[in-house]
N, C-alpha and C positions, 0 to 999 in steps of 0.2 A: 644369536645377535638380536637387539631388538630392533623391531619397526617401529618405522618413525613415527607413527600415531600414536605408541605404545610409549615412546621418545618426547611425545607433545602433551600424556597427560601425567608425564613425571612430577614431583614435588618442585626440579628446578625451574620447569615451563609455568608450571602455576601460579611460581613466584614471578614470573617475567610479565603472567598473564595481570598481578593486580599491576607492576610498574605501567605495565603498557595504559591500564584503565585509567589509572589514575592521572598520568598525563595525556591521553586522547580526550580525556572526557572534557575538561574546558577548552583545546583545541578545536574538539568539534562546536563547544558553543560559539567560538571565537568564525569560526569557518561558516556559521550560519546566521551570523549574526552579521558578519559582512558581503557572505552571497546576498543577504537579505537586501539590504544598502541599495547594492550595486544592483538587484533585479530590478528597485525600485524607479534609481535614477535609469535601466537604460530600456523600460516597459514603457518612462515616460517619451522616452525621444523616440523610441522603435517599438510601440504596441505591435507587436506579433506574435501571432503561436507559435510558430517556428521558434522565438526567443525563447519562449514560455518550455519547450521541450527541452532546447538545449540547458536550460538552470536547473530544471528539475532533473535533467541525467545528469550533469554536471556536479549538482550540487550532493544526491544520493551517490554516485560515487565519491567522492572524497571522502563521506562521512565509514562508508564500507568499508574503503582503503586505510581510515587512519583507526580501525580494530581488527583489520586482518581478515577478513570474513571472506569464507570461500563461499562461493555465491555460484550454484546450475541453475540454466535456466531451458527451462523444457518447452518444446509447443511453440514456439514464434510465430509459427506459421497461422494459427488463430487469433493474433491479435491485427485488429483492422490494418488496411496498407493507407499509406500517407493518400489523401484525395480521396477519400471514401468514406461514408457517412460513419461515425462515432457507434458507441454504444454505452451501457452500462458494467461496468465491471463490479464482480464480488469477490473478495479477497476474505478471506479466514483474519481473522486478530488477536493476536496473542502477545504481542510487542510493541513498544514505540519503535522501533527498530521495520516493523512492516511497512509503512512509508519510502523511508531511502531502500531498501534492499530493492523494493519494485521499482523505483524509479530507478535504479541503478542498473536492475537485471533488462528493462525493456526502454530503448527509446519511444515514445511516442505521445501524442497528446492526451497523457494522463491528468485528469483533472480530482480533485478529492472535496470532502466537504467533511468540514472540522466547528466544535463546536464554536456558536456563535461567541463564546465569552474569552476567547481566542483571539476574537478580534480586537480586542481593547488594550492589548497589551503592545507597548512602543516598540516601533519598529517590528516584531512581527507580525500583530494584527494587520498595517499596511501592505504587508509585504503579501501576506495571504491574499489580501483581496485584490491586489494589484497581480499577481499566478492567477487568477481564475478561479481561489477556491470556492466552495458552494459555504455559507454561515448556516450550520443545523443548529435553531433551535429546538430541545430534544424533547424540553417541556411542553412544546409547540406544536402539536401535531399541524395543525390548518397552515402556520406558518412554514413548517419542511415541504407539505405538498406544492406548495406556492411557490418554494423557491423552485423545486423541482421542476413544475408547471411554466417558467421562465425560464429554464435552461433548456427546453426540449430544441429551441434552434441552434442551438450549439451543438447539442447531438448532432442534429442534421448536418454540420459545415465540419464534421469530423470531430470534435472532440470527446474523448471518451471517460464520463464521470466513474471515479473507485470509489463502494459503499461498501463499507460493513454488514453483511444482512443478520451480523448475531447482535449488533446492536453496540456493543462497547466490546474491551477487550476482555480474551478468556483467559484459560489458563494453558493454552495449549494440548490439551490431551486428548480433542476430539472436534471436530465440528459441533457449535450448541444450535439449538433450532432457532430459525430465520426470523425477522420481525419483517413486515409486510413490506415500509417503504422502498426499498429500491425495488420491488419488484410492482408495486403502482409505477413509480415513474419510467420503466421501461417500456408497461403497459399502454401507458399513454404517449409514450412519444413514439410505439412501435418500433421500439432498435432492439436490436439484440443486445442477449446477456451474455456478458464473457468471464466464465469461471475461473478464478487466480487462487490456485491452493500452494500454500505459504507453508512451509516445512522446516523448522529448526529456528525460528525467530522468536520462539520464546527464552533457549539456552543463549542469547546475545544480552537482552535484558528482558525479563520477565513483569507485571506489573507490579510494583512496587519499587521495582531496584532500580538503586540510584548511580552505580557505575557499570558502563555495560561491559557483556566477557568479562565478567568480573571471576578468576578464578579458572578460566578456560581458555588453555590457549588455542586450540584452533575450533572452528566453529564454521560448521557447516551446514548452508542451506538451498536447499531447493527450491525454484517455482518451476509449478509447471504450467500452462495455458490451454485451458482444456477448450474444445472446440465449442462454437459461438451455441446460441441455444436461442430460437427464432422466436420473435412474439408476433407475428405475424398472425391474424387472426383471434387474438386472443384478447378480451377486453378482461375488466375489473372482475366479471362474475367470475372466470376463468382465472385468475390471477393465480391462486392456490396451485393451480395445478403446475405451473412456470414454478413456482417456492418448491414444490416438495420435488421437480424434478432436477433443479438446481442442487438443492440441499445432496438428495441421492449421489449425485456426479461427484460434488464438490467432497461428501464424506466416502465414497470409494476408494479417490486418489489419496485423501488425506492416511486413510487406514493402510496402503498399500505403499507410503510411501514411509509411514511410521517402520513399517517391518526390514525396508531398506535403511532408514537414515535414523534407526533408532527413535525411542518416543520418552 
């Protein structure tokens, strides 16, 4: 008799897998395009972080929910507790899909920084910067440090910024080596770094594709929360040593978790 995973990557399920793409995929624009709206008008009347979390789990579930996506999420216990000072988060990337999965898999005051040209676009340009998000210009070194240099009180009153430290998105088959900035702004605002390794978000959509699970119907992914990693004493000359011991952690679990959840 077959098992049902054996059952899910039959010819009938793959065929269900484009039905389902093909209709979630504007559903989910539709779903983000009216969260968007509605964060808008109610960030205006009720500016709060509290609001700010519940849209961002609210909003990354739905999108999870309408392609199916089985989602573990490992480590809780290392991401800050509500009323305690913030940090930096590094997340692996490999997907547009890595956004909503982590906000879906953790409640908390996740905050992200997207590039600045993001923000010109109607309706969700606003909506980004009405969330909290951070506008990276990439061509900008002096301008990212600034921005970041302006968020450091926001660390302090709990919120916790997610950066990329490969820089843009990969291809999924390994941690690439880190670019410096999030690991200056950790530096200087002395929070800790919180390791987020992201497992299976490339087989949901990978870069380039344009409908996600496209061809797969069940799709499985891990995060796991590795424990916090201190900048406590550590300034700019030092900084290197915070990148290559991040990188180490962050490419362990990644390799350890390929050989569980396939690569």
């Amino acid at each position: 008799m077959e098992s049902a995973e054996t059952l899910k990557e039959s010819p009938f399920f793959v065929f269900l897998s484009y039905l389902r793409s093909i209709v979630a995929t504007p559903l989910a624009a539709i779903w983000t395009l009216t969260y968007g709206s509605v964060a808008i008008v109610t960030l205006l009347l009720f500016p709060s972080n509290r609001i700010r979390d519940v849209i961002f789990h609210t909003w990354g579930k739905g999108l999870c929910t309408l392609f199916g996506l089985d989602i573990e999420v490992r480590g809780l216990e290392n991401f800050p507790k509500p009323g305690t000072p913030g940090g930096v988060c590094l997340f692996n990337h490999s997907s547009n899909f890595d956004i909503p999965i982590i906000n879906s898999a953790i409640f908390g005051s996740i905050r992200w920084g997207a590039k600045v040209e993001l923000f010109k676009i109607p309706i969700f340009g606003p909506t980004l910067k009405s969330m909290g998000v951070l506008p990276i210009a990439r061509a900008n070194r002096e301008e990212v440090l600034k921005v970041y240099e302006q968020s450091i009180p926001r660390v302090k009153k709990g919120e916790c910024f997610a950066l990329a430290p490969e820089g843009t998105r990969k291809d999924g088959t390994k941690i690439y080596p880190f670019k410096t900035g999030p690991f200056v702004f950790a530096t200087q605002a002395q929070c800790p770094l919180i390791p987020i390794v992201v497992h299976g978000a490339w087989r949901v959509q990978s870069k380039g594709q344009v409908f996600a699970c496209w061809g797969r119907w069940n799709n499985k992914v891990i995060i796991e929360v590795l424990p916090q990693i201190s900048t406590q004493g550590y300034d700019l000359e030092r900084r290197p040593e915070l990148q290559d011991k991040a990188y180490h952690v962050m490419s362990e679990t990644f390799e350890r978790l390929c050989r569980e959840n396939g690569r």
